[in-house]
C-alpha positions as a Markdown table, in Angstrom:
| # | Residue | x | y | z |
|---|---|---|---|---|
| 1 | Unk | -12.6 | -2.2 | -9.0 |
| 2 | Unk | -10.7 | -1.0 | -6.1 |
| 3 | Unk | -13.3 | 1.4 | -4.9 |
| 4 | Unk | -15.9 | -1.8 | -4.7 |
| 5 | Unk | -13.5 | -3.8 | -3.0 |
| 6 | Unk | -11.4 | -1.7 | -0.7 |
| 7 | Unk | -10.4 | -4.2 | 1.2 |
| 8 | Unk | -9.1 | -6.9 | -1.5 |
| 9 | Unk | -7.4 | -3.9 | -2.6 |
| 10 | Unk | -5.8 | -3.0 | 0.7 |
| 11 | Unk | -4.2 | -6.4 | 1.0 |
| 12 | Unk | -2.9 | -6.1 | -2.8 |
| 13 | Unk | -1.6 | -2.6 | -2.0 |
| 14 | Unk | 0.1 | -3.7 | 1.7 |
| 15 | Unk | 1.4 | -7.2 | -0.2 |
| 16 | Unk | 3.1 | -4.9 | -2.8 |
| 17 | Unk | 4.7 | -2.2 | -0.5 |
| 18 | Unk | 6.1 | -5.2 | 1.5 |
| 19 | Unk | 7.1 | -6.8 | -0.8 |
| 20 | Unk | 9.1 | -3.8 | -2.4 |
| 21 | Unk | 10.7 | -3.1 | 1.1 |
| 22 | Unk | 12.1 | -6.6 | 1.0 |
| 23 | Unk | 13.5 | -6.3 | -2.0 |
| 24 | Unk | 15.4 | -3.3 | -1.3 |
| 25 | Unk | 16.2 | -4.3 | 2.4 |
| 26 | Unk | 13.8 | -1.1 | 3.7 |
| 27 | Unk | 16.5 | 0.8 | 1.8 |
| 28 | Unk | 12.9 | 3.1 | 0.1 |
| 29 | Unk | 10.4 | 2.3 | 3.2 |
| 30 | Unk | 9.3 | 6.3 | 3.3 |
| 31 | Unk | 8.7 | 6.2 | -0.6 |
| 32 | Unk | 6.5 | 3.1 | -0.4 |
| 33 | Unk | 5.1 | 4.3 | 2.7 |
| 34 | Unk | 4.0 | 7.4 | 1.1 |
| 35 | Unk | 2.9 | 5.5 | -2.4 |
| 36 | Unk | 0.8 | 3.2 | -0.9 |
| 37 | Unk | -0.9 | 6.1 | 1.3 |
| 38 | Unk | -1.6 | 7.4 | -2.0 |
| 39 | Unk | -3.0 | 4.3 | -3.4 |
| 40 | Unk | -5.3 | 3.9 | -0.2 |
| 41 | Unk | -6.5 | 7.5 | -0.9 |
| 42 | Unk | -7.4 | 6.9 | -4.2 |
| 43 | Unk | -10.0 | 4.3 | -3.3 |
| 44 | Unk | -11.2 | 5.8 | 0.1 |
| 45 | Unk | -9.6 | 3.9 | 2.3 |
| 46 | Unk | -6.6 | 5.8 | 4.1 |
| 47 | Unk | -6.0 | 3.3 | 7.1 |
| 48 | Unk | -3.0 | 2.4 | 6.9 |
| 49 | Unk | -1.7 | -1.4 | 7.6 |
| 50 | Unk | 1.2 | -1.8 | 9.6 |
């Protein structure tokens, strides 16, 4: 699904890396960082949104 719709998935996978640095006060921003360059990867679309 994500491959079809990169950028629906892009907005799911920024909403959910913000949403985990809110929670945990930017305490883990690298880790997300890094995860959701993963996730991006994964469906071709490595443009991060910051």
């Amino acid at each position: 699904m994500a491959k079809g719709h990169p950028d629906q998935a892009d907005k799911g996978v920024a909403g959910a890396e913000r949403l985990v640095d809110e929670r945990t006060g930017d305490k883990c921003d690298a880790q997300t960082y890094k995860a959701a360059e993963a996730a991006r990867r994964s469906y071709g679309n490595d443009t991060p949104e910051r």
